[in-house]
C-alpha positions, 0 to 999 in steps of 0.5 A: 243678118247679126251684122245689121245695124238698127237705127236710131229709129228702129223702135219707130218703125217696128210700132209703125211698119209690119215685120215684113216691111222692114227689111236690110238696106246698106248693113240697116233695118230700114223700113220699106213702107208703112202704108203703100209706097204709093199712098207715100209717094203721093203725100209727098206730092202733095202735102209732105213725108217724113223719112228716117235717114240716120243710117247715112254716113255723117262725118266732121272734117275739121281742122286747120287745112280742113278746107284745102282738104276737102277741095282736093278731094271733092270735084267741086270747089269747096274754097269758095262755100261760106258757112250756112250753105252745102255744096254736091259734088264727087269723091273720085279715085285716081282712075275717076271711079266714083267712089261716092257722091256726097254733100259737104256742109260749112259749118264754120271755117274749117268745119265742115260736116260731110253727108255720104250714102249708107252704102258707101260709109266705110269706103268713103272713110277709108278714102278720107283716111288713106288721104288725110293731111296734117291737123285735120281731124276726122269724127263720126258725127253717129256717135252719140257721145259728141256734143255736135253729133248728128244724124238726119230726118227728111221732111219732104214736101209742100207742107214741110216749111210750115211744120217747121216753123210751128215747131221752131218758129223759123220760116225755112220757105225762105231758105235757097237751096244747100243752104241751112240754118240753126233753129231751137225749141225747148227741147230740140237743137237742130240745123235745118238744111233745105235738100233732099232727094224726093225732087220737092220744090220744098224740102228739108233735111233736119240734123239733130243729136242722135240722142234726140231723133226719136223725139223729133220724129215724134214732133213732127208726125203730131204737129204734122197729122193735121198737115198731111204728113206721114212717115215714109219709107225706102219704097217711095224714096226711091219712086220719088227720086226716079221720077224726079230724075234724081241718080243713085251710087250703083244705079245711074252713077258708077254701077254696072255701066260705070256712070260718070257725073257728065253722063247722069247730067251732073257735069256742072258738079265737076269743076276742071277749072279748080288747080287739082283735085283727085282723079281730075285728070281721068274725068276729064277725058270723060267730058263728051260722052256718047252715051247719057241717062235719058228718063223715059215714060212708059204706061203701067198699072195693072196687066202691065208687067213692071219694067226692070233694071237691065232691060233694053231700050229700043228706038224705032227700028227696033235696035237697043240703044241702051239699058234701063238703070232704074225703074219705079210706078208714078201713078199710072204711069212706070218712069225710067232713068236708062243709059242711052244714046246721046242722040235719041235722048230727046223729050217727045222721042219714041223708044221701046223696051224689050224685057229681058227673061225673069225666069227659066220659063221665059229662057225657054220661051227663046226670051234673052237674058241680057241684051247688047246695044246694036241687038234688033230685038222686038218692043214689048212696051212703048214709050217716050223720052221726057225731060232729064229732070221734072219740075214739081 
């Protein structure tokens, strides 16, 4: 616990979120909610959330070569991004081990701004060292005493571009995905980039100096209140991203399973046509899976006990064809991202899940304690396959 870090942010929380709602996440004190994550994971839905997300890694590639850099290192082609815009792809090793997924920015030129998750920082920095090349130069963009440095707030949600613009006078509705702007007030300078990881048709990510987070935070939740927008937490960024299909590093990318781009049905992010690029070669043997994350429906609510992670999905006959990777409530219903068989990842298709034993009570009971695919075992609760992504 003296290893945990605060955020820049923290004093927000500690005001706003009890004790007990503010727990460590990646090496930070995050909070997981303030209210309910599903009062949170509504708002989002309907109006809009603010998240604090300035415990990610934030990195300045710059420098002559920086661009032929990074397109050896990323899976997708960064030869081709222009300022103003970011592109998603993957930081692999040789072996096409995921070290993590990432958003590059072009700032301008050889500038680029790297985003990474928390989880990852140091892994993802030693990589970029181990693999440096001639005048590019690399910066942690948290350090406060940069003049460009920068940290990020998510606003997420159908309200978010109309916050925006009372604050800076910018309409961001207009904005296309992984693009960005720079957009001022008199006290504020930031970039305002439309991404996220809630599945909102209209969300934002704001970067702004790490100095001045705390007063952006404030801005938006007081221009924000007759909008709706409320600050949210850990808890309902993960039920959003479930629900909407979205993967997370350990979950339905790498992790247990050893996830790969084509098999979380981000294949389009790997780019084999580029020249090179590291781990090129090892992901490409990846290309046809048998196996891909499905996102599943299940009833929940109360009396129903909450699926978990592990857990077996079962077809029909009652065989486990794969595991649950992640599993969160949306309404009344419990949404699954789970690596299955490739052949019953139809949306409409009936699966089942079997729960693993949570307890020594459950072991007893003759309940497994983890289960293999082939295994005929008995549903403990029915469902059905959707799409891989929802659209909101």
């Amino acid at each position: 616990m003296n290893d945990v870090k605060k955020t820049v942010l923290f004093e927000k929380h500690a005001a706003l979120a009890q004790k007990s709602q503010i727990v460590p996440f990646a090496g930070w004190m995050m909070p997981l909610w303030y209210k309910t994550i599903s009062e949170e994971h509504k708002a989002v839905r309907t109006t809009a959330g603010l998240f604090d997300c300035s415990h990610m890694a934030f990195l300045k590639i710059a420098g002559k070569g920086a661009t032929d850099f990074l397109n050896n290192l990323l899976t997708n082609d960064v030869s081709t991004l222009k300022p103003g815009k970011a592109r998603y792809g993957y930081l692999l090793d040789h072996s096409a081990n995921i070290i993590d997924d990432v958003i590059v920015y072009c700032i301008a030129g050889d500038n680029f701004m790297m985003v990474a998750n928390a989880s990852n920082e140091q892994k993802v920095k030693d990589w970029i060292a181990k693999n440096k090349t001639g005048l590019v130069e690399i910066a942690d963009l948290k350090d406060a005493a940069l003049l460009d440095a920068r940290v990020d707030l998510a606003l997420q949600g159908p309200a978010s571009a109309q916050c925006l613009k009372n604050i800076f006078a910018v309409d961001v509705s207009v904005l296309k995905p992984l693009s960005f702007v720079y957009a001022k007030n008199n006290s504020l300078d930031v970039i305002i980039s439309a991404t996220g990881y809630t599945g909102a048709k209209i969300s934002f990510e704001i970067f702004v100096h790490p100095s001045k987070a705390a007063l952006l935070w404030d801005t938006i939740l007081e221009v924000g209140k007759n909008l709706g927008i409320i600050p949210c937490g850990l808890g309902s960024r993960d039920s959003l991203r479930i629900e909407a299909g979205l993967p997370l590093y350990g979950h339905e990318l790498d992790g247990d399973f050893n996830v790969s781009p084509f098999q979380a049905g981000y294949g389009w992010a790997v780019k084999l046509q580029k020249q090179n690029f590291i781990g090129k070669d090892a992901i490409a043997k990846k290309i046809n899976p048998d196996t891909e994350v499905a996102r599943l429906k299940f009833d929940g609510g109360k009396g129903i006990r909450p699926i978990r992670q592990f857990d077996g999905i079962l077809n029909t006959e009652g065989i486990c064809i794969g595991h649950v990777l992640s599993c969160a409530a949306a309404g009344d219903k419990q949404i699954v991202l789970a690596l299955i068989k490739k052949e019953f990842n139809t949306p409409g298709k009936s699966v089942g899940v079997y729960y693993t034993a949570r307890n020594a009570g459950h072991i007893q009971q003759g309940r497994k304690e983890k289960v293999n695919l082939g295994d005929k075992l008995t549903a403990d609760i029915k469902g059905l396959a959707v799409e891989r992504f929802e659209k909101f």
